[in-house]
Each structure stands twice: as structure tokens, then as C-alpha cells.
C-alpha positions as CSV (number, residue, x, y, z in Angstrom):
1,X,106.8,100.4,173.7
2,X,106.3,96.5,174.3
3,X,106.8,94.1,171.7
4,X,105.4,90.6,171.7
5,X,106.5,87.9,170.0
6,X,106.8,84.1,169.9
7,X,105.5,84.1,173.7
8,X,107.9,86.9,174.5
9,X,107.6,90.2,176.3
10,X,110.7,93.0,174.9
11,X,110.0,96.4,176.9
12,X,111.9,99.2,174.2
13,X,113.2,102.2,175.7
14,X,115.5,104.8,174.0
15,X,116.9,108.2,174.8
16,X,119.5,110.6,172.9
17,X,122.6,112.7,174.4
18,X,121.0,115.6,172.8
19,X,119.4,117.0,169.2
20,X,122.2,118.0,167.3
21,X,122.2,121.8,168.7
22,X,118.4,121.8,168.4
23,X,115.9,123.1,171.0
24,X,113.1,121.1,171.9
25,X,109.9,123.7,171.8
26,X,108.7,124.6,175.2
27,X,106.4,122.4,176.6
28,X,106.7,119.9,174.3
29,X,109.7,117.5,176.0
30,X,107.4,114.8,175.6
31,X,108.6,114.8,172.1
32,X,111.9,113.6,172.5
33,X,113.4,111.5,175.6
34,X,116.9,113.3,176.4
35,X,119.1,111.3,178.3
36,X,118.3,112.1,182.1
37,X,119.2,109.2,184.9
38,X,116.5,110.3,186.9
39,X,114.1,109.5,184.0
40,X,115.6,106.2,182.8
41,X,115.1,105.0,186.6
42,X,111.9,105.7,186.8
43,X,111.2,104.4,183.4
44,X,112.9,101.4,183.8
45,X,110.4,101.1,187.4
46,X,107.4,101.3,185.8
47,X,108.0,98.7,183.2
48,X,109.5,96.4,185.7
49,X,106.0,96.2,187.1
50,X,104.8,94.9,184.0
51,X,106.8,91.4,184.3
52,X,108.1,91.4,181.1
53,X,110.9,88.9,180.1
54,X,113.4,91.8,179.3
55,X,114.5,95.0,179.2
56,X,115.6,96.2,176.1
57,X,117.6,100.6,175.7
58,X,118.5,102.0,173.2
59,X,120.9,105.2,173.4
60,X,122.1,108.0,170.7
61,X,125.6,108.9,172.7
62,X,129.0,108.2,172.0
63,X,132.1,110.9,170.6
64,X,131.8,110.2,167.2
65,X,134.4,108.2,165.6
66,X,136.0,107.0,168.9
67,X,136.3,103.2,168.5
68,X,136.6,103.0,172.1
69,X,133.2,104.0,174.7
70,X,133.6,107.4,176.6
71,X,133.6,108.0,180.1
72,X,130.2,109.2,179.8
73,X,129.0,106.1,177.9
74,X,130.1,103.6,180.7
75,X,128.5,105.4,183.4
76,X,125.3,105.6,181.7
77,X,125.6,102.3,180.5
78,X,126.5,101.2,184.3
79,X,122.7,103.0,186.0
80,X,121.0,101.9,183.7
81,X,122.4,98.0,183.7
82,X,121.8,99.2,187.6
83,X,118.3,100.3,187.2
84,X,117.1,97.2,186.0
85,X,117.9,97.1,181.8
86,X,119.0,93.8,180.6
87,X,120.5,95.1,176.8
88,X,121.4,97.9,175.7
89,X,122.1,98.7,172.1
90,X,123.5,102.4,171.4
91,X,124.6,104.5,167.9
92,X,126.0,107.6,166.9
93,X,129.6,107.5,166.7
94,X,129.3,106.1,163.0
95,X,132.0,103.5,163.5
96,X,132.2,100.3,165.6
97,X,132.7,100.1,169.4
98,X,132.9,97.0,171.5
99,X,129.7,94.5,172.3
100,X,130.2,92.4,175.5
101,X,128.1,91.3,178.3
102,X,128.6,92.5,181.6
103,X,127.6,91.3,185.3
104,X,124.3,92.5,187.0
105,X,122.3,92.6,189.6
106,X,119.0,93.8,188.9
107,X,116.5,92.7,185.7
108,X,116.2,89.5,184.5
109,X,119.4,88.8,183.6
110,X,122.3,87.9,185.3
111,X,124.7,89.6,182.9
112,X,123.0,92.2,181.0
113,X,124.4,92.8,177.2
114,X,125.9,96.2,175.8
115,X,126.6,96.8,171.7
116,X,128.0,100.6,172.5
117,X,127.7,101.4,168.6
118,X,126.8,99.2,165.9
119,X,128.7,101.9,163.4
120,X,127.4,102.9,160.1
121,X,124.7,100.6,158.7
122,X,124.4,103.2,155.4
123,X,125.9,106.5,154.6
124,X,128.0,109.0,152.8
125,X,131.4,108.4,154.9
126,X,133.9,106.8,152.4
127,X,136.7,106.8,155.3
128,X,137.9,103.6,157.2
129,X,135.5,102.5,159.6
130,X,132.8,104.9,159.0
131,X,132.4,103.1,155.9
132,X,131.6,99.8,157.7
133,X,128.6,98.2,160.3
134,X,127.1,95.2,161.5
135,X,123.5,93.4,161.9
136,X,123.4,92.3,164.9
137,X,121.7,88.9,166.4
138,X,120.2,88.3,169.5
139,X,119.0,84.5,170.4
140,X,116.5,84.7,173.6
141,X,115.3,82.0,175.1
142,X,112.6,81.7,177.6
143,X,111.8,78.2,180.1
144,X,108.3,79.1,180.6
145,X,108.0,76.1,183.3
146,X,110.5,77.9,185.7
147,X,110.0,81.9,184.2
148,X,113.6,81.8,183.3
149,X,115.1,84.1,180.3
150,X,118.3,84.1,178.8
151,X,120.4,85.3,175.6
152,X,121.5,81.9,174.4
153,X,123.5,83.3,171.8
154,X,124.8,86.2,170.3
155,X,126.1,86.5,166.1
156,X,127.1,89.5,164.5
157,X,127.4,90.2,160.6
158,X,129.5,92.5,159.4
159,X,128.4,94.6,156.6
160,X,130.0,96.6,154.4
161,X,128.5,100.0,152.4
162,X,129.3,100.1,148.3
163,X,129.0,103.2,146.2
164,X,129.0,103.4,142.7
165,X,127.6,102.2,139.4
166,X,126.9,98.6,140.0
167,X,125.9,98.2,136.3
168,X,122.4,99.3,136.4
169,X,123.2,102.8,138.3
170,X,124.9,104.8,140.7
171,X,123.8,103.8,143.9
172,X,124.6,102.6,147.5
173,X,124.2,99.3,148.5
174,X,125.1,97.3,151.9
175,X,127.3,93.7,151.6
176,X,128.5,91.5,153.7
177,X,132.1,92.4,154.6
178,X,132.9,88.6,154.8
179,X,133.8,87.6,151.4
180,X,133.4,83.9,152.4
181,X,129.4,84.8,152.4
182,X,129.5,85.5,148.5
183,X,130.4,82.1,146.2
184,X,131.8,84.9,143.7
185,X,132.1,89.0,144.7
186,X,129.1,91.3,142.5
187,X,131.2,92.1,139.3
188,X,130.6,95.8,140.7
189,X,133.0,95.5,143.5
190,X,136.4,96.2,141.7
191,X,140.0,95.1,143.4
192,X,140.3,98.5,145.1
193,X,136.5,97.8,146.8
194,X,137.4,94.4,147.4
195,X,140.8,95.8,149.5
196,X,138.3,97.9,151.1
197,X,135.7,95.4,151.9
198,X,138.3,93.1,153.4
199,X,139.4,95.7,155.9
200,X,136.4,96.7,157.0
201,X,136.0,93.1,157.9
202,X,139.3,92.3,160.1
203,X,138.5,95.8,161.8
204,X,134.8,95.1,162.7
205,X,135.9,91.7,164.2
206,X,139.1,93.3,165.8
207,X,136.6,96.2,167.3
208,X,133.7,94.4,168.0
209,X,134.3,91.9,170.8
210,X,137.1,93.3,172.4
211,X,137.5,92.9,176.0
């Protein structure tokens, strides 16, 4: 897909390592973009015929909860950073891995940006760092005088997932991890959750930008 906004062309492209031991119905791979280099390059070819201002891939790949990328991850990462993407934003080990820009050659950026797995933004996984995600930010600018793009900037909030009765109900609900965002913590979050919430925050900023 292509999304426009504020004078800005994003191309969207995403593709999965797999479906979970599920078959896609003959005839029908249309219905599901496996990930296939041959298919991302030629993807990635036809939108850069569209002069859009970037490139933007998603992926579903990773070994779930390794904090670190795989083998596999890296080299799919590289092609595609290769092929022309300029970010790449990927999901599926439910817990953190490293965000970082790297060096490029092709696309419109000279260093393309990779978030290898932005962890768990809500679920069921009570464990350290499954419990635990992050929003992340993109700034993009665009110099429309000289067709120049760039990522200006680049934040990242940690977030943190609560369950329990929060006084109303029992129910989920996603907080910052940084307790500096909160003037006091919800009366719902008890010392054990605050322990908790605390570090999932040191482990998402440990994690996240590490070389």
C-alpha cells in the first residue's frame, strides 16, 4: 500500500517467515506474502518506479524470545536494505531486539533504519521481557526544493502491559514503563507491579539501542 500524508509518499510492504504450521490453500498465495528474496526485489522495483519519498517493510521473523536478531534476520534485513527499502520494522519474537540505523546504498536514504522486534505491545506473557514493548517514533522530514528525505529523529516509548483488577475490573491495560511519565503511579499498580514495571524499563532501554 501507499500512504500519503502531510506531502509525503510511505510505500508499506510486509512479509511473514511462515503461518504458524499453516498451509496457504492452493492457488491462493496471493493471500499471504511469505518471505521470498526474489519477491521483495521485485517488489521493492516496482515501487521504486513510483518516486515515493520512502520505503517502508515490515517482517514477521525472528526466534522467539531471542533478544538478540538471528542469522537469518540480518541477511534478510541486509537484501532488502540492498534492494532498495529505507526502514524496516519487524515482530514476532515477543520481546525486544535492537533498533539502529545502518549504512546503504540504494533507496532514499543514506542509512536505512531497522527495529528487529518491537516486543510485546499486549498479551498474556507474565514473564520478563515478554511482558514488556515499545511505541515507536519516526520523525521524517522532506526539503521539497532539493527532493531530499531524511529521518530527523528517532524516540521510543517504552510501555509496559498490567493485568489485574484495576478497581473497576479485571483487565489488561498498557503503561508507560517510565515511571517519570506518571506525576503519581494508578493506585492499581501494587509495589510488586511497580518492581516489575521498573525492570521492564532498564531492560527495554538496555535492549533497544544496543550496538
Amino acid at each position: 500500500m501507499i500512504i500519503e500524508k502531510n506531502g509525503l509518499q510511505l510505500g508499506v510492504l510486509s512479509y511473514t517467515y511462515g503461518l504458524n504450521g499453516n498451509l496457504l490453500p492452493k492457488n491462493k498465495n496471493y493471500l499471504v506474502n511469505v518471505i521470498d528474496t526474489n519477491l521483495i526485489k521485485q517488489d521493492l522495483s516496482e515501487f521504486s518506479k513510483k518516486n515515493l519519498d520512502l520505503i517502508l517493510v515490515y517482517f514477521h521473523f525472528g526466534d522467539e524470545y531471542s533478544r538478540i536478531p538471528s542469522k537469518y534476520q540480518e541477511e534478510i534485513v541486509s537484501k532488502t536494505f540492498k534492494y532498495g527499502a529505507d526502514i524496516i520494522i519487524g515482530s514476532h519474537p515477543h520481546v525486544l531486539q535492537p533498533a539502529r540505523f545502518v549504512n546503504k546504498a540504494n533507496g532514499k536514504l543514506n542509512k536505512g533504519f531497522v527495529a528487529y522486534s518491537l516486543g510485546n505491545f499486549i498479551s498474556n506473557q507474565r514473564w520478563r521481557y515478554s511482558d514488556a514493548g515499545v511505541i515507536l517514533n519516526l520523525e521524517i522530514k522532506k526539503n521539497i526544493g532539493i527532493d531530499s528525505v531524511w529521518i530527523s529523529d528517532v524516540t521510543a516509548l517504552p510501555t509496559w502491559v498490567f493485568k489485574g483488577n484495576s478497581g473497576n475490573k479485571n483487565e489488561f491495560i498498557i503503561v508507560p514503563a517510565d515511571t517519570n511519565k506518571f506525576v503519581s503511579l494508578p493506585p492499581y499498580i501494587q509495589k510488586e507491579d511497580r518492581a516489575k514495571l521498573i525492570e521492564s524499563y532498564n531492560d527495554t532501554m538496555e535492549i533497544l539501542f544496543k550496538k
